[in-house]
N, C-alpha and C positions, 0 to 999 in steps of 0.2 A: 355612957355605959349602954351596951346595946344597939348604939349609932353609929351607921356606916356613912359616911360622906361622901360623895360622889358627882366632882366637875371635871366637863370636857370642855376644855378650852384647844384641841386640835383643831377643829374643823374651822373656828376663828383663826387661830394663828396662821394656819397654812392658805387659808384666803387671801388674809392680811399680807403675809409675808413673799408675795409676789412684787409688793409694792413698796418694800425696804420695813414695812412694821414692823414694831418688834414690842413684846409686854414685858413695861416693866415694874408695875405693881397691881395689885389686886386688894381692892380693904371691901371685907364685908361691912354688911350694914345690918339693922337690926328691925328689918323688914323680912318675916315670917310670913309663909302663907301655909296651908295646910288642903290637898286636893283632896277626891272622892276617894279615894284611895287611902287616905292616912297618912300620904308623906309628906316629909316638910321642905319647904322649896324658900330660898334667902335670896335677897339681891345682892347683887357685889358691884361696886364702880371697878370698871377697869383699865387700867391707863396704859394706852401705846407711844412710843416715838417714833420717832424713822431721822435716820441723822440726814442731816442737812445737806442738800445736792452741791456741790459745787458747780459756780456759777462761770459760763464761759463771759469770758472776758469780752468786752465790748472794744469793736475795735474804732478807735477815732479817726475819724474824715474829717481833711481838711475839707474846707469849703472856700473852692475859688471864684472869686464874684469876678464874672465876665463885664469888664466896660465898654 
């Protein structure tokens, strides 16, 4: 009641997401802090992925042993 809430997770994601990142969860924790100010400031874990590159394919050499 009377709390505003207030995360920017923009300026991470548009970092991140040059690099295929992407969030796909956020769990608060219950890790409170309280600044000179009076507001209250929480930790969060936050979890990225990036899918998986596909891998160019390796190409096989023979190998011919000169006698």
């Amino acid at each position: 009641q009377g709390v505003e809430v207030q995360t920017d997770y923009v300026p991470l994601l548009n970092s991140l997401a040059v690099y295929g990142w992407q969030l796909t969860c956020v769990v608060p924790t219950p890790i409170v802090k309280t600044n000179r100010e009076g507001n209250l400031s929480t930790k969060q874990i936050v979890f990225l992925q990036r899918p998986s590159l596909p891998q160019k394919a390796k190409k096989k050499e023979s190998k011919v042993n000169n006698l």
